[in-house]
Residue frames as a rotation matrix with the C-alpha (Angstrom) as fourth column:
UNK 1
-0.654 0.677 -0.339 41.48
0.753 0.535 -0.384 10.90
-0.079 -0.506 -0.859 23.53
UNK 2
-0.250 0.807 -0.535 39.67
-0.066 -0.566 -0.822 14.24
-0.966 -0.170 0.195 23.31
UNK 3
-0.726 -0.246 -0.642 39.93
-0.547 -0.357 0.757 14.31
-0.416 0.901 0.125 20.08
UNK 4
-0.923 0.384 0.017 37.87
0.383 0.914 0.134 11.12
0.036 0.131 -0.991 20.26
UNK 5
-0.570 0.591 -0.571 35.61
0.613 -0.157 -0.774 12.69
-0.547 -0.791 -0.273 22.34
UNK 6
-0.513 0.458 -0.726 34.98
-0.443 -0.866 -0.233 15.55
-0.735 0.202 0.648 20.07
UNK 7
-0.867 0.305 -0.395 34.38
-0.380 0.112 0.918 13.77
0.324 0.946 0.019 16.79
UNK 8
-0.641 0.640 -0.424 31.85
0.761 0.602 -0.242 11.69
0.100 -0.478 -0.873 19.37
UNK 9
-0.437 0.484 -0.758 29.96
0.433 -0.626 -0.649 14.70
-0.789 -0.612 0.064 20.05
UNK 10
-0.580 -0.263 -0.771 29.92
-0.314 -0.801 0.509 15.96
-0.752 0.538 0.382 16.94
UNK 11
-0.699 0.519 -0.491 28.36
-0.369 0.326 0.870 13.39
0.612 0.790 -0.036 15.37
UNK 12
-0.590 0.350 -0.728 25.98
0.806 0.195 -0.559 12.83
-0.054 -0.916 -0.397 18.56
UNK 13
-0.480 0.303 -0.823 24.94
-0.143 -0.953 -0.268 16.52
-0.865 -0.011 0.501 17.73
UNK 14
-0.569 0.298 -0.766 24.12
-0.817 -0.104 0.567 15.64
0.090 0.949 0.303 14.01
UNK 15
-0.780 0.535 -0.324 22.36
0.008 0.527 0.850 13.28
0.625 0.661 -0.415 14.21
UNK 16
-0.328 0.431 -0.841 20.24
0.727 -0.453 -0.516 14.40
-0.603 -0.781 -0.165 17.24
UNK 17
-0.603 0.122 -0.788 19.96
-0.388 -0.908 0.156 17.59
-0.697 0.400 0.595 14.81
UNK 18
-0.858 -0.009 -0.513 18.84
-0.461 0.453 0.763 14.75
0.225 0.892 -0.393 12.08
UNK 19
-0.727 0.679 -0.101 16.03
0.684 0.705 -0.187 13.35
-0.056 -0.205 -0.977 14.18
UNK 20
-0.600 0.313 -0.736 14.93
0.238 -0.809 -0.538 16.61
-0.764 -0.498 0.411 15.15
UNK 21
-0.632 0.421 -0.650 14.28
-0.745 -0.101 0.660 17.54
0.212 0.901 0.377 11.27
UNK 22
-0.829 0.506 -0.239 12.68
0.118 0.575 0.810 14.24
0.547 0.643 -0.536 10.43
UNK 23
-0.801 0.330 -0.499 10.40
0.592 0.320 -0.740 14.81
-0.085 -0.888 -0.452 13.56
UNK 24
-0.456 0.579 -0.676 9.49
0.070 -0.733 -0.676 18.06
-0.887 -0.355 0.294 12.91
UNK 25
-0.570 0.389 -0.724 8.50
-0.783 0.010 0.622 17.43
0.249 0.921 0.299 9.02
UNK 26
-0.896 0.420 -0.146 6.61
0.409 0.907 0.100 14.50
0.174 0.030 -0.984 10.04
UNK 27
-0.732 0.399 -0.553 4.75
0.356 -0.468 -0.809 16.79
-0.581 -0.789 0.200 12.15
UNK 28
-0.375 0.358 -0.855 3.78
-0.691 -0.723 0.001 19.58
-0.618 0.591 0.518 9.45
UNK 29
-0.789 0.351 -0.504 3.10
-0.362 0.396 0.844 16.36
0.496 0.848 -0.185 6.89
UNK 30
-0.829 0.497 -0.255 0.90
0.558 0.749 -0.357 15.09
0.013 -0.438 -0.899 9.39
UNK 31
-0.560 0.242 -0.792 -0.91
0.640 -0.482 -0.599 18.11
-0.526 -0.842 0.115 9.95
UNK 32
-0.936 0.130 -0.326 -2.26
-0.351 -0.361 0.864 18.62
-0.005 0.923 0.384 6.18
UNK 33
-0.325 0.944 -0.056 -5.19
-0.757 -0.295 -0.583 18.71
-0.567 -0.147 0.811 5.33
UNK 34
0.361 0.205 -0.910 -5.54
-0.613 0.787 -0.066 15.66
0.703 0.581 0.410 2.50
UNK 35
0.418 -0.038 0.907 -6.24
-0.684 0.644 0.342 12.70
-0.597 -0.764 0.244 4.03
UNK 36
-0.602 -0.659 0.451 -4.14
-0.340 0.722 0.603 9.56
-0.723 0.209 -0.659 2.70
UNK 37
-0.486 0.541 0.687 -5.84
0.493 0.818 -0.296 8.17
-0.722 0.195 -0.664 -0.13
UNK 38
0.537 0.608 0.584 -7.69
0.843 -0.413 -0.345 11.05
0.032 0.678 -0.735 -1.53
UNK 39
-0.405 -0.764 -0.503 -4.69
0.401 -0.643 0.653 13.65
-0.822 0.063 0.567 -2.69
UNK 40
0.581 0.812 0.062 -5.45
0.355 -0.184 -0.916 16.20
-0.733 0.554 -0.396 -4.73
UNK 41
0.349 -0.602 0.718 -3.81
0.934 0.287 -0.213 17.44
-0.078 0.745 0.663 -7.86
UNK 42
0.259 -0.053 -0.964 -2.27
0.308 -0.942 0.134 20.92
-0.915 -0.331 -0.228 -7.29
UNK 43
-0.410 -0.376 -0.831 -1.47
-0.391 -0.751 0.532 21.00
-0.824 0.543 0.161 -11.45
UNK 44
0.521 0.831 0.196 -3.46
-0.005 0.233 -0.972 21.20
-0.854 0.506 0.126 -14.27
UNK 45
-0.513 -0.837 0.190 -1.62
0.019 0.210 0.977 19.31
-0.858 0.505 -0.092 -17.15
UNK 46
-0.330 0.268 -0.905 -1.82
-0.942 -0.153 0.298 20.19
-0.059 0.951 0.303 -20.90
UNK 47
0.639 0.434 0.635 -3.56
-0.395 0.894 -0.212 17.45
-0.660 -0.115 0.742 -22.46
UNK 48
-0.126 -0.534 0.836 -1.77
0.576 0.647 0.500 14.79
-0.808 0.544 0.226 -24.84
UNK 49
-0.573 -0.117 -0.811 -0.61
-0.713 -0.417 0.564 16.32
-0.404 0.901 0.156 -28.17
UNK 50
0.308 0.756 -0.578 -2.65
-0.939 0.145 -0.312 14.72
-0.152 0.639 0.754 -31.09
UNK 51
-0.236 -0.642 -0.730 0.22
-0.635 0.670 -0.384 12.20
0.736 0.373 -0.566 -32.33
UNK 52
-0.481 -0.493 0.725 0.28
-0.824 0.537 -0.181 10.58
-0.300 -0.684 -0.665 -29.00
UNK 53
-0.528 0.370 -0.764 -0.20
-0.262 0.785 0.562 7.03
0.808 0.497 -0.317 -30.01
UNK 54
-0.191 0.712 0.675 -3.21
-0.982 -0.131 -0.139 5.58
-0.010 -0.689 0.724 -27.93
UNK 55
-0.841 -0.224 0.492 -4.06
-0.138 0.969 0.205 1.91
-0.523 0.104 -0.846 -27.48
UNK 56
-0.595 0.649 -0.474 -6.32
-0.783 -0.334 0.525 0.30
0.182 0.684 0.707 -30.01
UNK 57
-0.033 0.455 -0.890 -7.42
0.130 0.885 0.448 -3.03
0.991 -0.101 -0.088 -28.38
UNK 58
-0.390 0.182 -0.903 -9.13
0.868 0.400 -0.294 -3.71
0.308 -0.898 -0.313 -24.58
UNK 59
-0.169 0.984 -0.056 -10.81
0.905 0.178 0.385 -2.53
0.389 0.015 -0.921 -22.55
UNK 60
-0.125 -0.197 0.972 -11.61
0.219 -0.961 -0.167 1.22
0.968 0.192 0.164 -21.71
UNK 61
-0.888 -0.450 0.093 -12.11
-0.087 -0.036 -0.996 2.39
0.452 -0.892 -0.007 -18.15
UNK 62
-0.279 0.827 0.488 -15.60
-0.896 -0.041 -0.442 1.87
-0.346 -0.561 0.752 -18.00
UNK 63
-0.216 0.160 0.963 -15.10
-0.151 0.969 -0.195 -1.93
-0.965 -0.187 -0.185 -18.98
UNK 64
0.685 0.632 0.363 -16.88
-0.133 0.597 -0.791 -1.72
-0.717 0.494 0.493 -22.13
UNK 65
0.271 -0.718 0.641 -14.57
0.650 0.628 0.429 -3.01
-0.710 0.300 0.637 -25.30
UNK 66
0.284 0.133 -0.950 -13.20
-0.273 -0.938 -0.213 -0.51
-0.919 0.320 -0.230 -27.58
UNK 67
0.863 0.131 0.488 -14.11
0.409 0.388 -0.826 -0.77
-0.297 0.913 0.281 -31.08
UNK 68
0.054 -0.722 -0.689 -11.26
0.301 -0.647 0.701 -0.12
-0.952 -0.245 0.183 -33.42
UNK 69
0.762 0.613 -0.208 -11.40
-0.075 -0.236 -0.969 1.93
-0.643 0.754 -0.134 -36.38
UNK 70
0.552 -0.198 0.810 -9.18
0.737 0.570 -0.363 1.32
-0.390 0.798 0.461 -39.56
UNK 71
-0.128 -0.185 0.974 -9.42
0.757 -0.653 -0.024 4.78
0.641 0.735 0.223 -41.50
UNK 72
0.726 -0.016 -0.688 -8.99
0.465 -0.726 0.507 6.87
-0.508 -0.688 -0.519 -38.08
């Protein structure tokens, strides 16, 4: 029976220890300065190597249609 008791406690402690964490990171994530929605990028990736293959039909991000060239 203690024996019960302990493993009861023990895991009564963890996970009591487990809220505690999730509580206090909520906290600190709450407490940031980017608001939801408008995150900013904290790294500045290389751009695309040449090769990378690109699309050659539809539309571009400002809508208008993108022409494709042959003898690129």
């Amino acid at each position: 029976m203690t024996r019960t008791l302990l493993v009861a406690a023990i895991a009564a402690v963890a996970a009591a220890a487990a809220i505690a964490a999730n509580v206090l990171l909520l906290g600190r994530a709450a407490a940031s300065n980017d608001p939801v929605g408008q995150l900013t990028s904290r790294v500045h990736l290389p751009a695309a190597p040449a090769w990378t293959v690109r699309p050659v039909a539809g539309h571009s991000r400002e809508g208008h249609a993108h022409e494709s060239h042959a003898d690129d």
